[in-house]
N, C-alpha and C positions, 0 to 999 in steps of 0.2 A: 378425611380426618387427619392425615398422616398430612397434608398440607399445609391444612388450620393452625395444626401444631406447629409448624416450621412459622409461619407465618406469626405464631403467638413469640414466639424465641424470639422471631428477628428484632420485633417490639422493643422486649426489653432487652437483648443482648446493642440493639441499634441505641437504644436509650444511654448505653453505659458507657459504648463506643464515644460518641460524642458528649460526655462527659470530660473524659479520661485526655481523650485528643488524638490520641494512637496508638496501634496494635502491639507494640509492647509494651505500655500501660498496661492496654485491655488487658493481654497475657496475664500481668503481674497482678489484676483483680481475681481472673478466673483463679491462679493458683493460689492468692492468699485466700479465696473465702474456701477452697477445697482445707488449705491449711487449718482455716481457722473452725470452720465450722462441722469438719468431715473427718473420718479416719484414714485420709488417704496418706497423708505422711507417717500413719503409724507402723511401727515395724513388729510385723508379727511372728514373734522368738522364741514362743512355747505353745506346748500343744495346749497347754491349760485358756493361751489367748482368746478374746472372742472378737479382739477389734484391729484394724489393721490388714494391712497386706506383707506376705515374707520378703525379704530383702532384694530390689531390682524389681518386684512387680508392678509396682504402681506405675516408678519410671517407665516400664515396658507397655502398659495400657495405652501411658499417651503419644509414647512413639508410635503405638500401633494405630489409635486413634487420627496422628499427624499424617501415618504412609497411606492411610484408607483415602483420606480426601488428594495429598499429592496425587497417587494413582490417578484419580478421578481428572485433574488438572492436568496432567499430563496426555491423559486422553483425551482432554478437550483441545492440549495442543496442536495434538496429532489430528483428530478430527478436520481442526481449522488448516491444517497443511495441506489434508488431501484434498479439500473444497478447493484450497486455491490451485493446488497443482491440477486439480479435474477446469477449472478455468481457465487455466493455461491454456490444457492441451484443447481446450473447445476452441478457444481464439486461434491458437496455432492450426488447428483441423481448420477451420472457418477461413483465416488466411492463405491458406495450401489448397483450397476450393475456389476462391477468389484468383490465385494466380495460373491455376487450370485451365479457367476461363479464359482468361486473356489470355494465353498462350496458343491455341489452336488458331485463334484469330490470328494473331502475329502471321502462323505460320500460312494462313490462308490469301492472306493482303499480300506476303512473301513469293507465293509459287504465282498468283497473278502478274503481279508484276514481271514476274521472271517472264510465263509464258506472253506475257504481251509485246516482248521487244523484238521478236521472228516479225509479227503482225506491222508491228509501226514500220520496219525496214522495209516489209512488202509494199506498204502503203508509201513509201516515200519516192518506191521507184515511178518513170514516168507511167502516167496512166495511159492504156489502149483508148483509140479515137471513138469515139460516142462515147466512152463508157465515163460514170462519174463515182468519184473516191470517194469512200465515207471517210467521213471525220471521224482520227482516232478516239477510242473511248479514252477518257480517265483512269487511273486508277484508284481503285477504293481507297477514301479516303482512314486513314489508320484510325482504331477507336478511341477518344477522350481518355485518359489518365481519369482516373474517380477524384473527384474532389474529397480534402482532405476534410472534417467535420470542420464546423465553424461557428457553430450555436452551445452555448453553456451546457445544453442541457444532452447534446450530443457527448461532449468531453466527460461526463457527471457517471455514464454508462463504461466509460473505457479504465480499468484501473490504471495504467500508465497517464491520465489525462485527470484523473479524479483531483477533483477542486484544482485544478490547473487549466491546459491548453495544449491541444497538437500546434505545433508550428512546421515550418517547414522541414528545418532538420531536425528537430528535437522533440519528444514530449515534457511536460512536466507533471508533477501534482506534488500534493502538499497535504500536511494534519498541521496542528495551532503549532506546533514547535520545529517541523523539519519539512524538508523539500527532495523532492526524488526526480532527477531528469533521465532519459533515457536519450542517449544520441546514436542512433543505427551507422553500423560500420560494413566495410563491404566484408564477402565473404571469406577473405583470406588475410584478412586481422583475426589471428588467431594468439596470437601471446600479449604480453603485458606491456613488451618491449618496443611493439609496433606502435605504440598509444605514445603521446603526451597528452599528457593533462595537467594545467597549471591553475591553482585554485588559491587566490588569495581572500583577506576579508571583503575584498569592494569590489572583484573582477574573478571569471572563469574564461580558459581556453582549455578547447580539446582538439587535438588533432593526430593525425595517424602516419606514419612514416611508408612513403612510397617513393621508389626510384633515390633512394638516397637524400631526399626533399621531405617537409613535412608538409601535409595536407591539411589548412581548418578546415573543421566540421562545424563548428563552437566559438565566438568568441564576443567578449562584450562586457560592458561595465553590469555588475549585480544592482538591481533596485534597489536593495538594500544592505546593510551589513549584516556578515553571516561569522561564524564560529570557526575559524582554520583548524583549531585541535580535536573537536568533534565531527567534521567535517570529512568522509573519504569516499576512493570510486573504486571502480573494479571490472574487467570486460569478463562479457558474456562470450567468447569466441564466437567469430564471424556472427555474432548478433547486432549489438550494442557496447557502448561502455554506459555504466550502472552509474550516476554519480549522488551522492547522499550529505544535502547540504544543512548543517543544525544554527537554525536562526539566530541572528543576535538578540533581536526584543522578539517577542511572541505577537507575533498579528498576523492575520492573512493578507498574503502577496497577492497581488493585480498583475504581476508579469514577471518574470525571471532577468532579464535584461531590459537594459534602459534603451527605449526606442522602438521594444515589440508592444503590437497590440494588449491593451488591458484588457483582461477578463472580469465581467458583474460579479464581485464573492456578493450581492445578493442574491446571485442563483447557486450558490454552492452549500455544501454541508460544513454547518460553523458547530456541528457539537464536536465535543471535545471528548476523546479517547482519557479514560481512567489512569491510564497511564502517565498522561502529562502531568496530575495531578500530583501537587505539594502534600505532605501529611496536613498542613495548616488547613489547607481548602478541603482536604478529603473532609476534616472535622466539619468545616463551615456547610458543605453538600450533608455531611450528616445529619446533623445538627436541621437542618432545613427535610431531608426527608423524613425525619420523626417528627418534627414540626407538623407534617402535613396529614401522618397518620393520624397523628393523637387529634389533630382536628377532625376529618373525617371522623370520628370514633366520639367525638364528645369529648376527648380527655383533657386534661391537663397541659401545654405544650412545655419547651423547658425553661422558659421563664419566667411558668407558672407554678416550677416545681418547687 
């Protein structure tokens, strides 16, 4: 019942929203029609009163009213932090089980070879009469490197790669407005000061300072034009540097640099986060989602009203 209800509100509070065009409009309806039609602005200054509230109460209803939902928002912040921090550390666990792996082997291919060099020197001496030499073995050959993903729908699964691309040294991914690359650094880039990173609107380099020389990691003309002022990086110590590029027009990018493989953004995720959204277009999405109730319902839509 207590849903219905929510759902009956949104109705018409959705209805007024897209009227108005934005949230402080809206504000400014809910509080004139309490003004106009309610005792909530009335100040109540004697005990003989029967209408109103005593002075600072009303105001304190709706602040209390505003903290009750904040609360709730803020815990939905924190929520979505520890999801991502628990995928983190799953990836991270996942990758530290992955290099486990290959490490035993390293070290197995390693003491072979070692014990096999007594062997070949024996074998090299002359051989005793009748007797015949086997042919040195080989050594085990070392195991393949993993291939890196290379299908959309691989990238689609990696946040580092979402609507983007692993490349050799770098990841990408992207939403309608901004770009996130990650370029892994070895482990003892651990300050800010070991990094360059040079980012204009049409070109990025990244590289890392070693033996008194700088090292590219990064370098190359931008697909497209990007935003210098909203645009910044940042290292992860001995991770990555973090770099955070805000587009100049709004479209989805097919590659980060001119000259890498393009990615299908038909196999990508083209919705668009709430966030990106203008008050104008929040209106026009509204506007269109009361449109489609009042149809479902039989009603009225709003430019039938």
């Amino acid at each position: 019942a207590a849903a219905a209800l929510t759902d009956m509100y949104d109705q018409a509070l959705l209805g007024i929203l897209q009227h108005v065009g934005n949230v402080e409009e809206f504000l400014r309806v809910l509080f004139g029609f309490l003004y106009r039609k309610t005792d909530f602005y009335r100040l109540l200054l004697r005990p003989s009163d029967r209408l109103g509230f005593p002075p600072g109460a009303a105001q304190a209803m709706a602040l209390q009213a505003f903290k009750v939902f904040e609360r709730m928002a803020r815990q939905d912040d924190e929520k979505r932090r520890r999801e991502l921090e628990a995928k983190l550390r799953k990836k991270e666990e996942e990758e530290a089980a992955e290099r486990a792996k290959a490490s035993p082997a390293a070290q197995e291919i390693e003491m072979e070879s070692t014990a096999e060099r007594p062997a070949a020197a024996q074998d090299a001496a002359p051989a005793a009469p009748g007797s015949s030499a086997e042919p040195p073995q080989a050594a085990a050959p070392a195991e393949p490197r993993p291939e890196p993903p290379t299908r959309q729908e691989q990238f689609q699964t990696n946040p580092d790669s979402y609507n983007g691309a692993v490349r050799e040294n770098y990841a990408w991914s992207q939403d309608y407005s901004d770009l996130e690359i990650k370029v892994p650094v070895p482990k003892h880039i651990v300050k800010g000061k070991q990094v360059a990173v040079d980012i204009s609107s049409g070109a990025i380099r990244v590289a890392v300072l070693e033996g008194g020389s700088q090292r590219v990691l990064m370098e190359g003309k931008l697909t497209h034009k990007i935003n210098t002022e909203s645009s910044l990086w940042s290292l992860e110590p001995g991770k990555c540097v973090l770099v955070n590029l805000n587009k100049g027009d709004e479209y989805w990018w097919t590659a980060i640099l001119e000259g890498e493989e393009p990615i299908d953004i038909d196999q990508i995720n083209k919705e668009r986060s709430m966030a990106t959204v203008d008050e104008e277009e929040h209106a026009v999405l509204d506007r269109l989602t009361f449109d489609y109730h009042q149809k479902l319902q039989g009603k009225p839509q709003s430019h039938e009203l």
